[in-house]
C-alpha positions, 0 to 999 in steps of 0.5 A: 500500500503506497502512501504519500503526503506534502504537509506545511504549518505557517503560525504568526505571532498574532495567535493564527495557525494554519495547516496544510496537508495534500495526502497526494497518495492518502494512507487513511482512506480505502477510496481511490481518491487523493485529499486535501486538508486545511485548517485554521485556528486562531488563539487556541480555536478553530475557525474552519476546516476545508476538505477537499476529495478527488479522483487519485487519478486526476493527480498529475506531476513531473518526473523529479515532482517538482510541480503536483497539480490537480483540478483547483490545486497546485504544489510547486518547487521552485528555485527560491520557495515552495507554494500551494494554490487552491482554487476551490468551491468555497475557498481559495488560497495562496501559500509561499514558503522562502527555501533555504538555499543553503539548507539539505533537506534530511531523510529518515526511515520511522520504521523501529524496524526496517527491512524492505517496508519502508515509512520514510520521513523528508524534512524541507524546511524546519522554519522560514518565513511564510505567508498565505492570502486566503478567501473563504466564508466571505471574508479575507485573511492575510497570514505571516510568519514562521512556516515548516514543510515536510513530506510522508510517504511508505509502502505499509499499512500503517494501521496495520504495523503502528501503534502510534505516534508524536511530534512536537515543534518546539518554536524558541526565538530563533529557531525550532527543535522538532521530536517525533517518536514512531512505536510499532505494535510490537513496542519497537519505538524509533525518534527522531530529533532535528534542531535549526541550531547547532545542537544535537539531541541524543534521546528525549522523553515527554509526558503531559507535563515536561520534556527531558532532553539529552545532548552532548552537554547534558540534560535538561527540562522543559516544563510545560506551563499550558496545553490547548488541545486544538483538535481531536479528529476520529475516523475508520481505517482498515488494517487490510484491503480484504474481501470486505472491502464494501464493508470497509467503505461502508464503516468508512463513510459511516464514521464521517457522516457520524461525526459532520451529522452529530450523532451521539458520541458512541455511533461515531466511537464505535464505527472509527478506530483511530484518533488524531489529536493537535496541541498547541502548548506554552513551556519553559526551559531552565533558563526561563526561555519561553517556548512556543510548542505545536505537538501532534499525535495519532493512535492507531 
């Protein structure tokens, strides 16, 4: 099972976050379809979310995937930014993000185990300055600040081999430390971690109230003085593609239409079983350094 996603956030210092996320290739979904996610919260709250599906088909590239299009969308690499524009029914929007000439992008394989499977993490930009125009809802929004790119992709069902995940991006002045964690389902964990700074972490751990970091120079604590929960997004995801495939589409749609027609709470508990969760978080270090911290997490 090929997967394939391109993920941006852009957050400004005025207290709005935007995410984007193009699964080009969704690992969540038994329908030939490609999607694309947009949200934007403001001061801890979500404003909107716009979802847009279509046939995987439609999805065309170049050879090197340098420019990925759609009807109403497009993503681009080019020499001195990235961009995404959509133009779609209800919204459209226009997102740059500066690259960093002199930066490598880095790749990791998440797999705790590896082997001829593969679940492999790039990293493109960890922090540049960005911006997007938007137009949804009747209104005008102008966004800029910091942005972050990465891509996703594998050849595992995800569902299948995973128990769960984390990332946080902890956002300090001048520059941004990101820590993700990958645990299999027989316990196998894999982190990584990834500073814009010259520092190297060796090993991390997180819990609900602080992060222990280890460097060469030591370690250290990160307390986590507020955690807003942003988001807690359920839906149904088959652990194989299977003769029950119209069984799968069925409990699929079902756990969305439990979820946009608010139905009661154990309908759509019952029919979903994976759950994705967005934090937004403010910490201390300890030199009294304030820390901005966007931490997302999957359980399978």
């Amino acid at each position: 099972m090929n997967f394939a996603w391109y993920y941006f956030d852009l957050h400004c210092s005025d207290g709005y976050d935007l995410i984007l996320t193009w699964h080009v290739q969704p690992f969540q979904t038994v329908f030939p379809i490609t999607i694309f996610d947009l949200f934007v919260y403001h001061k801890g709250q979500k404003l909107f979310h716009k979802f847009v599906s279509q046939p995987l088909g439609s999805v065309v590239s170049d050879s090197q995937k340098t420019i990925i299009s759609a009807p109403g969308l497009v993503y681009k690499m080019e020499a001195e930014q990235y961009s995404v524009a959509a133009d779609q029914p209800g919204f459209r929007l226009n997102f740059r993000l500066k690259r960093n000439l002199a930066a490598t992008e880095r790749h990791f394989e998440l797999l705790p185990v590896t082997g001829a499977d593969s679940f492999h993490w790039k990293l493109f930009e960890a922090l540049q300055p960005a911006g997007c125009e938007l137009e949804t809802e009747g209104r005008k929004y102008n966004f800029s600040g910091q942005g972050y790119h990465d891509y996703n992709g594998g050849n595992i069902n995800l569902k299948k081999v995973l128990s769960h995940w984390h990332w946080s991006k902890l956002l300090y002045s001048d520059h941004i430390l990101v820590l993700g964690e990958v645990v299999d389902r027989k316990h196998n964990r894999r982190q990584v971690a990834v500073s814009s700074a010259s520092e190297t972490v060796s090993s991390f751990r997180e819990n609900e109230q602080n992060i222990q970091i280890t460097t060469a120079a030591g370690s250290s604590t990160i307390q986590i003085e507020r955690s807003v929960e942003l988001d807690s997004v359920r839906f149904y995801m088959a652990a194989s593609r299977s003769a029950w495939l119209p069984w799968q589409k069925l409990r699929e749609v079902g756990a969305v239409l439990s979820a946009t027609k608010k139905m009661p709470a154990f309908i759509h508990h019952g029919l979903s079983n994976v759950v994705y969760r967005r934090f937004r978080q403010q910490a201390r270090d300890e030199s009294g350094r304030e820390i901005s911290i966007f931490r997302e997490e999957i359980q399978f």
